[in-house]
C-alpha positions as CSV (number, residue, x, y, z in Angstrom):
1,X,0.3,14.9,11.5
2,X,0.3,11.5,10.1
3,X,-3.7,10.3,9.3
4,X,-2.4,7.2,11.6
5,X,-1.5,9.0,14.5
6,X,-5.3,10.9,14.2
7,X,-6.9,7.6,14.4
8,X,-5.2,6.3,17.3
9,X,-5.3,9.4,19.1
10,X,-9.4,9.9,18.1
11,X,-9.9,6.0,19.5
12,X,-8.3,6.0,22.5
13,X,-10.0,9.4,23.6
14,X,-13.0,8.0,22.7
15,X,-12.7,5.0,24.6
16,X,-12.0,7.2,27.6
17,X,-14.8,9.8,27.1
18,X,-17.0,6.5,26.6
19,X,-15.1,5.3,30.2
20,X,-16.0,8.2,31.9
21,X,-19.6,8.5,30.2
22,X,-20.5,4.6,31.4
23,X,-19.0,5.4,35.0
24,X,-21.2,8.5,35.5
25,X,-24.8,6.8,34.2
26,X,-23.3,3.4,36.0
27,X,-23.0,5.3,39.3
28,X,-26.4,7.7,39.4
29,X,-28.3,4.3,38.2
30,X,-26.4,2.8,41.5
31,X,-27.6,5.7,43.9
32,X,-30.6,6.9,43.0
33,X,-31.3,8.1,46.5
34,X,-28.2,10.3,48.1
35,X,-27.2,8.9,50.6
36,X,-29.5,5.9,50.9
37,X,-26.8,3.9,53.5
38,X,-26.8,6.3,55.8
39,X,-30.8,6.7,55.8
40,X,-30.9,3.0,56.3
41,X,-28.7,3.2,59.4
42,X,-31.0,6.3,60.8
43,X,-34.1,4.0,60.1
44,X,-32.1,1.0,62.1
45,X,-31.7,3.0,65.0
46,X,-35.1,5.3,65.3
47,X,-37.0,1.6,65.3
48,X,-34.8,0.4,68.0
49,X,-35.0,3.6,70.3
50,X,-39.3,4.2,69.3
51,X,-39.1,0.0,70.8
52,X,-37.1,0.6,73.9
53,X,-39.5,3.6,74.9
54,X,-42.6,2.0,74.3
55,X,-41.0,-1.3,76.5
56,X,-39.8,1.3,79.4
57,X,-43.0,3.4,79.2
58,X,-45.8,1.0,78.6
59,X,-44.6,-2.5,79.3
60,X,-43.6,-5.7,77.2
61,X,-47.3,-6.3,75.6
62,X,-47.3,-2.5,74.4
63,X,-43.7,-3.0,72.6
64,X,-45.0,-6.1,71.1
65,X,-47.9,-4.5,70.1
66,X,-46.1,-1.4,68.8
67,X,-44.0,-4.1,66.9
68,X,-46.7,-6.6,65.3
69,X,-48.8,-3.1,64.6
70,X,-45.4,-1.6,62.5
71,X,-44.2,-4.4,60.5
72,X,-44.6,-2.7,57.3
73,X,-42.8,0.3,58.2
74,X,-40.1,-0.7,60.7
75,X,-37.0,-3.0,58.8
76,X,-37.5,-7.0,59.4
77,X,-36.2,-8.4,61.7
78,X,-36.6,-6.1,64.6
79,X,-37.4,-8.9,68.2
80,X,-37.8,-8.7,72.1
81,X,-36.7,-11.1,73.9
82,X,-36.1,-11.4,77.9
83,X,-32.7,-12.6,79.9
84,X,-32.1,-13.6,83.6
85,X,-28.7,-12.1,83.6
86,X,-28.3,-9.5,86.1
87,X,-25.8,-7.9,84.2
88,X,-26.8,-8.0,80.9
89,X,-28.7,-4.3,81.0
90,X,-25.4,-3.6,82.2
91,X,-23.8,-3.9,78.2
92,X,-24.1,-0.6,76.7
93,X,-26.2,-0.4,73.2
94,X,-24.4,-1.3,69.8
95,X,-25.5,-0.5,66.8
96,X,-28.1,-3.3,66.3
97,X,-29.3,-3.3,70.1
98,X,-30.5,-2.2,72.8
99,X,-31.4,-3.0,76.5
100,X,-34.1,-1.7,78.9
101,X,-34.8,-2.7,82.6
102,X,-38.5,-2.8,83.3
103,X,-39.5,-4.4,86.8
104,X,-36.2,-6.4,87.4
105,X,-36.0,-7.8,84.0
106,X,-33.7,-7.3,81.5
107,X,-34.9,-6.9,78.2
108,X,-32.9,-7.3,74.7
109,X,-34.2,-5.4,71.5
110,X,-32.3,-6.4,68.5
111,X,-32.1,-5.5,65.0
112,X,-29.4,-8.0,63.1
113,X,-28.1,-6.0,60.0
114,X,-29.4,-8.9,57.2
115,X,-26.5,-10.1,55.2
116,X,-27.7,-9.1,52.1
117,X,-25.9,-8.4,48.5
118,X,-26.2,-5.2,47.5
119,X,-24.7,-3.3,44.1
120,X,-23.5,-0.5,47.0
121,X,-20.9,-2.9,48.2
122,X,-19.4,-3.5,45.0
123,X,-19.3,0.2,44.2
124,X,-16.1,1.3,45.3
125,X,-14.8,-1.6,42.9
126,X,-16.9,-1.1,39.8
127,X,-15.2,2.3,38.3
128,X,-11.8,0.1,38.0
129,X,-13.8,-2.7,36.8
130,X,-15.3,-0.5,34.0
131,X,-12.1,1.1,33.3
132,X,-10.5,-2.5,33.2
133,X,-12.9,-3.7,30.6
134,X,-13.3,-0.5,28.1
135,X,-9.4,-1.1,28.5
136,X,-9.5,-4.1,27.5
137,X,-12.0,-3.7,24.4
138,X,-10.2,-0.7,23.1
139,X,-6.5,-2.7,23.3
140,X,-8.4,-5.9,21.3
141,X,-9.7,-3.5,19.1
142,X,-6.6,-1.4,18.5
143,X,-4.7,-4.7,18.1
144,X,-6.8,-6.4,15.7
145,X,-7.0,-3.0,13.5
146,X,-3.1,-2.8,13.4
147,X,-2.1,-6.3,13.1
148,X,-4.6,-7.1,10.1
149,X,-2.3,-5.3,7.4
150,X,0.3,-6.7,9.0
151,X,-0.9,-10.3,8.3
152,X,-2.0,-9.4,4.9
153,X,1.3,-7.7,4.0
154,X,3.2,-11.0,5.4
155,X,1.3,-13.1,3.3
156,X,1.9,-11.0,0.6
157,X,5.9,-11.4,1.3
158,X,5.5,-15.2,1.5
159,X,3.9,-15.0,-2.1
160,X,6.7,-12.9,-3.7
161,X,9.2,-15.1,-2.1
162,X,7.6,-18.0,-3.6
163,X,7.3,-16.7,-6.7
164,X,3.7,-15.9,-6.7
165,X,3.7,-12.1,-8.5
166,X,-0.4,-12.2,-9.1
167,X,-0.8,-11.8,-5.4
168,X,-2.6,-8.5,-3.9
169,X,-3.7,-7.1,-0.9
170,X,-5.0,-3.9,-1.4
171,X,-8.4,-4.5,-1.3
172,X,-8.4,-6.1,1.6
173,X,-7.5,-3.2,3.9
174,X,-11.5,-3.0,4.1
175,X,-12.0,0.9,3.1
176,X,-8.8,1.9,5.6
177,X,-7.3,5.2,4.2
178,X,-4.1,5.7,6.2
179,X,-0.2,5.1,5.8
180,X,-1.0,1.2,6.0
181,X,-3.4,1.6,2.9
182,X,-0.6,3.4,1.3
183,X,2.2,0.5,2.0
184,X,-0.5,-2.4,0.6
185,X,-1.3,-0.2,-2.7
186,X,2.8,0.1,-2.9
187,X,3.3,-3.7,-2.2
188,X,0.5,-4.1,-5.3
189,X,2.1,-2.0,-7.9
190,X,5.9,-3.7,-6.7
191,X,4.4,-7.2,-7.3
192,X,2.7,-6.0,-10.7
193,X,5.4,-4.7,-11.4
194,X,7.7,-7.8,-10.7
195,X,5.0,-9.8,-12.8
196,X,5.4,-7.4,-15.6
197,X,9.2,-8.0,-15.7
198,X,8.8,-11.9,-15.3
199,X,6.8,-11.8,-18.4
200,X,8.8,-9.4,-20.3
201,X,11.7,-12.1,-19.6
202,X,10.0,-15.2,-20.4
203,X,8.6,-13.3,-23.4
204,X,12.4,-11.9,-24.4
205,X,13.6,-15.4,-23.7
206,X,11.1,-17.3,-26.3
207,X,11.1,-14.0,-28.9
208,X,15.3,-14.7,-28.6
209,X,14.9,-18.2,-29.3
210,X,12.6,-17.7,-32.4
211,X,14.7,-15.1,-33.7
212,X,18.1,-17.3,-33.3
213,X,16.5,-20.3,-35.0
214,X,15.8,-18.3,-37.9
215,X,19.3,-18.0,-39.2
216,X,20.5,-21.0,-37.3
217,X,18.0,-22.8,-39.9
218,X,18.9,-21.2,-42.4
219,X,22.7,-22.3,-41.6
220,X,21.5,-25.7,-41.3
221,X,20.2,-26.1,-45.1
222,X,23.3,-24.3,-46.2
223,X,25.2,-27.0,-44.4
224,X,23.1,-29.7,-46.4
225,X,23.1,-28.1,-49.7
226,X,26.9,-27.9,-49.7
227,X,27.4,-31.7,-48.7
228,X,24.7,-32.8,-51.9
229,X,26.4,-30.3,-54.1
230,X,30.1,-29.5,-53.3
231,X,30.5,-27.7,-56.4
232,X,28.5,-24.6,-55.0
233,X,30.3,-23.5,-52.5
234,X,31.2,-20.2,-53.5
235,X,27.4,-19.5,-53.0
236,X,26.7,-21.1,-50.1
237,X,29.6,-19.6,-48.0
238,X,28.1,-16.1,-49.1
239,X,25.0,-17.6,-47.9
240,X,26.4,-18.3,-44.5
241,X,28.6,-15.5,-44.3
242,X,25.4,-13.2,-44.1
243,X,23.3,-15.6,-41.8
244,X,26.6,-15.1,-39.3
245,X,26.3,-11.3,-39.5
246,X,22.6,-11.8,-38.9
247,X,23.5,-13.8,-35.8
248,X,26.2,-11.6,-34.6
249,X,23.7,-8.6,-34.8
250,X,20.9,-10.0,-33.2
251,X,23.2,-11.1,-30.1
252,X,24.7,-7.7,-30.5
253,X,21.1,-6.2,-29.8
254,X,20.4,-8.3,-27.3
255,X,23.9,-7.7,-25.4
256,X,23.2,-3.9,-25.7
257,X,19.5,-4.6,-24.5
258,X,20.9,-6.8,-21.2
259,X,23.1,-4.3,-20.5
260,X,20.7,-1.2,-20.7
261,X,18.4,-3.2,-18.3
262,X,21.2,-4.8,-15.8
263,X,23.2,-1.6,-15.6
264,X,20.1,0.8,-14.3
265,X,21.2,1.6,-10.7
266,X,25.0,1.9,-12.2
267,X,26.1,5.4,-12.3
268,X,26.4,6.6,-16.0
269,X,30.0,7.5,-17.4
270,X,28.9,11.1,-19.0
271,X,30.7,13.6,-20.1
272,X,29.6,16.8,-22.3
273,X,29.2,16.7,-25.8
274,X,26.5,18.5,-27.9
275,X,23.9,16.3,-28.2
276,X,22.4,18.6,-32.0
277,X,26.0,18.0,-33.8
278,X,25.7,14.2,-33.0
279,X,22.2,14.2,-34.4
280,X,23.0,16.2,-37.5
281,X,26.0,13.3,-38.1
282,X,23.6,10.5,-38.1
283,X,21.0,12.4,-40.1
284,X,23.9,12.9,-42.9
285,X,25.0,9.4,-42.3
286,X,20.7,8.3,-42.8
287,X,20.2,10.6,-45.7
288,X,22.4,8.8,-47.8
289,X,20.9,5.7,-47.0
290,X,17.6,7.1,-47.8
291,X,18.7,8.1,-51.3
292,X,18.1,4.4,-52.4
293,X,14.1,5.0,-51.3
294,X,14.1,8.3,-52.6
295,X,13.1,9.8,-49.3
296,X,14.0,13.4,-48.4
297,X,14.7,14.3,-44.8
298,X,13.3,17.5,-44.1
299,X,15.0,19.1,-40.6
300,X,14.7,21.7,-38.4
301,X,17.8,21.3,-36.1
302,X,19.8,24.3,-35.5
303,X,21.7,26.0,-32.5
304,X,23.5,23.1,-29.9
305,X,22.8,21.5,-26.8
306,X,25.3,20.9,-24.3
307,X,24.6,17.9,-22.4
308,X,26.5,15.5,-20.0
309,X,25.6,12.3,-21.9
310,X,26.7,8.8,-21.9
311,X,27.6,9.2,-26.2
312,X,27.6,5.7,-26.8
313,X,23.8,5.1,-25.7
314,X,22.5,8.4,-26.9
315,X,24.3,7.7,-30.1
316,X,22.3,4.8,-30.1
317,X,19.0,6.1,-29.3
318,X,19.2,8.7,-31.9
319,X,20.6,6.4,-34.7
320,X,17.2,3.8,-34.0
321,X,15.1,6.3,-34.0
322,X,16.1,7.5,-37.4
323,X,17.3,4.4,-39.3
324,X,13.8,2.9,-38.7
325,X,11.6,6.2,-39.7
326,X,14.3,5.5,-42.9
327,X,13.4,1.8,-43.0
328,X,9.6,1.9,-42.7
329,X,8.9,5.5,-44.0
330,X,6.8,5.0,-47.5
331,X,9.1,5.2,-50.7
332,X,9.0,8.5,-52.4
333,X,8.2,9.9,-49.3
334,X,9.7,12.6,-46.3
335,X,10.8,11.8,-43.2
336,X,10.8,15.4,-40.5
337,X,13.4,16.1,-38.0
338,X,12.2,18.8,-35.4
339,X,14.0,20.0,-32.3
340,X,13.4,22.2,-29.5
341,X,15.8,23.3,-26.6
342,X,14.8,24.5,-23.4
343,X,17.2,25.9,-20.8
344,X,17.2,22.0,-19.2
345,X,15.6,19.4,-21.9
346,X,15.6,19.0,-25.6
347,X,12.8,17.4,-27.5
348,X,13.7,15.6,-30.7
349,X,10.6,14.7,-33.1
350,X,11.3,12.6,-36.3
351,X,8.1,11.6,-38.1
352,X,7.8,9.2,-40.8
353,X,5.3,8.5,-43.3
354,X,5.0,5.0,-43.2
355,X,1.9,2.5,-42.3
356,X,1.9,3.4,-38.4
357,X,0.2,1.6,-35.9
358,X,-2.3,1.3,-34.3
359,X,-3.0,3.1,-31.0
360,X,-3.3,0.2,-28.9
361,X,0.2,-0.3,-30.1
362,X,1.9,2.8,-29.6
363,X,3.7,1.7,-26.1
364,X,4.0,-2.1,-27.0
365,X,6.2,-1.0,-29.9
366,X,9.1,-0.4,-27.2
367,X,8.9,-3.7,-26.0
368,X,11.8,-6.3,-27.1
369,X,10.5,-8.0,-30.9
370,X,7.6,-5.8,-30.9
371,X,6.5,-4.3,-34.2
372,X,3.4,-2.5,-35.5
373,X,0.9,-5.1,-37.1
374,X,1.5,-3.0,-40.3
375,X,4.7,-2.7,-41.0
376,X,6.3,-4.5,-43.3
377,X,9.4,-6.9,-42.5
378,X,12.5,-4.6,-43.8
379,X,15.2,-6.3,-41.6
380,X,16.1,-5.6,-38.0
381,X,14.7,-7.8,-34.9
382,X,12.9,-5.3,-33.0
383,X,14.8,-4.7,-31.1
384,X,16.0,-0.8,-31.8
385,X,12.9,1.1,-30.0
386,X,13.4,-1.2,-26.6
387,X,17.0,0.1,-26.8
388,X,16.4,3.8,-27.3
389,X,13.7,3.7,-24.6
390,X,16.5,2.4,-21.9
391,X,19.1,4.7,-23.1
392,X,17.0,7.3,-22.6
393,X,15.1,6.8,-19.8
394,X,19.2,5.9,-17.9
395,X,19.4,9.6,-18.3
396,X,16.2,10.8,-16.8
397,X,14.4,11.7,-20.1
398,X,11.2,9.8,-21.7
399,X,10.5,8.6,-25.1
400,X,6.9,7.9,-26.8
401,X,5.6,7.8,-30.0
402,X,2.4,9.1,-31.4
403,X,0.0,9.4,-34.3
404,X,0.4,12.8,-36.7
405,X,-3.0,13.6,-38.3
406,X,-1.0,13.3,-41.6
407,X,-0.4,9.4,-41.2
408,X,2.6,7.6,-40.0
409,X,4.3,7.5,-36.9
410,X,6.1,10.2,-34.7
411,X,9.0,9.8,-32.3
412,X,9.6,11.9,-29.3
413,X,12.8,11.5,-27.3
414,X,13.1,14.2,-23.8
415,X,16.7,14.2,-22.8
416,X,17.7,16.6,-19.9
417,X,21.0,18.4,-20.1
418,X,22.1,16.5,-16.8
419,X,20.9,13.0,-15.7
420,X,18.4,13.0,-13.4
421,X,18.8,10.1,-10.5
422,X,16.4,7.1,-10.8
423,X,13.0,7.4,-9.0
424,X,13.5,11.4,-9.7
425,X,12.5,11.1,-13.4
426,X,8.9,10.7,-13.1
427,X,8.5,13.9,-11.2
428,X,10.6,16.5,-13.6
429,X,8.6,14.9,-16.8
């Protein structure tokens, strides 16, 4: 059963044990003496008949006597008095008088029931009363508990919908540990998350603009160079020729990057291809270009791995990966290529030999422009790591990079022979 439905159930039975509990001691406090209405009554009416047979037997001074002499024992109130009506003995005793004929006169002996406020006559009514108010205190207290969140998480909404990502509720739930406490903690990590992305864009949209002004500047002088010197033009349309394939690239990147991000709840277009050949393509394609460094690729990829795959993205994954353990990899050096195929998954390692980073930097470099503080500017934007992480992570696998105890910087890319759905990923890594 749900923790919630425990608490509500463990209140409310509380609340009526309690009920029951204050109802008992209310009513034994009430009547201490069984009965004591009823004894009353029986006093009432032994003083009135012990005061009629003292007035039949011994006469009016006797009874007045027996009255004055009794005060502190019979109830107040009790009094004699005489009538002239002939017929007034004639009225037969109630429960507060009575009536004796002594020598032709007709004598009245009353007792008048005082008209007193006792806690007996509201008795009948306080068990309801009590059960009205414990009612009442357990429905306030059941209502503020549940509606508390519930303002907090409103307020929360109102933030997010005005743009305010920094606001959090979870610790104001005030130690509750139930489904609510759940919900708040889930609202907190959606707007942290939500914050994270505004950042990331407002970040990708100033790294974007410092990376287009480079060329654009660069453009610019070429422009002014030509217009004071006409007569090199041959240069300077190299010049600009390679500043617009610098700009085409970059936006190239950054197309691929929007798209990666946009497209994440769009359904992949996959079909099966072996996922080793492709690699062993590029790393032919990269071991020429690393001729130029004199770096040796060392693999160990054998056997194939049949995957539904989108091939343009994993293409693209697999290509950064390598091309920039080929670009930053030390000169003279090696650069490893390791996989290993499980029935589901295939892990691809490619370790380098470059500078690294450092390990506080190991999950910014595969944000957008991000580079390790040591590597040295060879060309690129920054952009390739952010790209291979989305193309992989589209198809359910991971990627993350590490520290090998010989130096540089390792690679790891998890890619599942079948997608795995969004929100599913997390649980098979």
């Amino acid at each position: 059963m749900p923790r919630l439905f425990w608490k509500f159930f463990t209140t409310i039975w509380l609340t009526m044990a309690a009920t029951v509990g204050v109802i008992i001691l209310l009513v034994n406090f009430l009547q201490e003496v069984p009965f004591a209405r009823e004894l009353e009554e029986e006093r009432r009416a032994i003083a009135l008949n012990l005061t009629a047979n003292v007035l039949a037997k011994d006469g009016e001074d006797a009874a007045a006597h027996f009255v004055r002499t009794n005060e502190e024992t019979l109830p107040a109130g009790l009094t004699i008095s005489k009538t002239a009506k002939a017929d007034a003995c004639a009225v037969p005793k109630t429960v507060d008088t009575r009536s004796v004929q002594e020598d032709g006169v007709c004598y009245q002996i009353s007792l008048p029931v005082l008209a007193t406020f006792t806690f007996e006559n509201f008795g009948p009514f306080l068990p309801w009363l009590t059960i009205l108010i414990s009612s009442t205190i357990s429905a306030g207290a059941l209502a503020r508990y549940l509606i508390r969140p519930v303002v907090h998480l409103r307020d929360g909404l109102s933030a997010l919908a005005h743009g305010r990502f920094d606001f959090r509720i979870g610790d104001k739930m005030a130690g509750r540990k139930d489904e609510v406490t759940a919900l708040a903690h889930d609202f907190d990590s959606s707007a942290a998350r939500l914050q994270e992305l505004q950042d990331a864009q407002q970040r990708l949209f100033h790294d974007v603009s410092h990376e287009l002004r480079s060329p654009l500047s660069r453009l610019q002088a070429a422009v002014g160079v030509l217009r004071q010197s006409p007569a090199k033009l041959a240069a300077m349309l190299d010049r600009m020729d390679r500043e617009v394939e610098r700009l085409d690239a970059l936006v190239g990147e950054v197309l691929t990057l929007a798209r990666l991000t946009a497209g994440s709840s769009r359904p992949l277009k996959t079909h099966t291809l072996d996922v080793i050949e492709l690699l062993n393509e590029i790393l032919s394609d990269a071991a020429f270009e690393a001729q130029a460094r004199e770096v040796s690729i060392t693999t160990s990829v054998e056997g194939t791995f049949r995957a539904e795959v989108e091939g343009e993205l994993v293409y693209r994954a697999l290509e950064n990966v390598v091309r920039n353990a080929v670009k930053y990899t030390a000169e003279h050096s090696r650069i490893s290529v390791a996989c290993e195929a499980t029935a589901d998954r295939l892990e691809i390692c490619v370790t380098d030999q470059g500078p690294g980073v450092r390990r506080d930097e190991l999950e910014r470099i595969f944000q957008p422009f991000s580079r390790g503080t040591e590597a040295v500017p060879r060309g690129g934007y920054g952009l390739g790591l952010a790209i291979t992480r989305q193309a992989i992570e589209r198809h359910g696998g991971r990627v993350y990079a590490s520290l090998p105890d010989t130096g540089g910087l390792a690679i790891t890319l998890e890619l599942p022979r079948k997608p795995i759905p969004y929100g599913l990923a997390d649980e098979h890594a």
